[in-house]
C-alpha positions in Angstrom: 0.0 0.0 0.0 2.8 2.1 1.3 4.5 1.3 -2.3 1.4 2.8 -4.1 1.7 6.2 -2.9 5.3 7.0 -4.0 6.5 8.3 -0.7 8.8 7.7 1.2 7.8 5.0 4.6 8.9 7.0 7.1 6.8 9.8 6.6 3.7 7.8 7.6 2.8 6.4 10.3 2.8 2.6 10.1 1.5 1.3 13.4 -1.3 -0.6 12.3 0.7 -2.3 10.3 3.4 -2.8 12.2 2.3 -2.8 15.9 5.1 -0.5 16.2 3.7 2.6 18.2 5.4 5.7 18.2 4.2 6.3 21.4 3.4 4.1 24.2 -0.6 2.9 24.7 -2.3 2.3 27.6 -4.3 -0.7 27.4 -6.4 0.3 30.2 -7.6 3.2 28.0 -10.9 3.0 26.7 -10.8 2.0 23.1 -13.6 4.3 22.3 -12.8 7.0 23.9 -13.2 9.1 21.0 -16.2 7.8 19.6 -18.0 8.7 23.3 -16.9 12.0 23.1 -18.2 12.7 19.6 -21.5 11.4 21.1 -21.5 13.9 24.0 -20.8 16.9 22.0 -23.4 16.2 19.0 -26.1 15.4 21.8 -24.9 18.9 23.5 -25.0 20.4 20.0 -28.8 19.2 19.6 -30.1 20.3 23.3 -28.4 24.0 22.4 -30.6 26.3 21.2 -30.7 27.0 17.1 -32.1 30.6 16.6 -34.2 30.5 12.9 -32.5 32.6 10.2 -34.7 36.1 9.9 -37.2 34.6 12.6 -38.3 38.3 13.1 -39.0 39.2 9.5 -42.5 39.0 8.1 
């Protein structure tokens, strides 16, 4: 895949290829962390208040 692209390896990052991390992981992380967060902030985004464009023109 790598090959494909033209570019040089090392300026991706191959860990899930590899396995090789650049940084360490913590296993006791939640894996989705990030998908829980992108939950909370669209069900903040629909409680907020949406004002309707030219609501006070008739």
């Amino acid at each position: 895949m790598i090959r494909a692209t033209g570019k040089d390896p090392n300026s991706f990052c191959l860990a899930c290829f590899t396995g090789n991390y650049p940084l360490p992981v913590d296993p006791e992380l939640d894996k989705f962390i990030m998908e829980k967060r992108g939950t909370r902030a669209k069900a903040l985004a629909d409680e907020a208040e949406q004002p309707t464009l030219f609501a006070g023109l008739k």
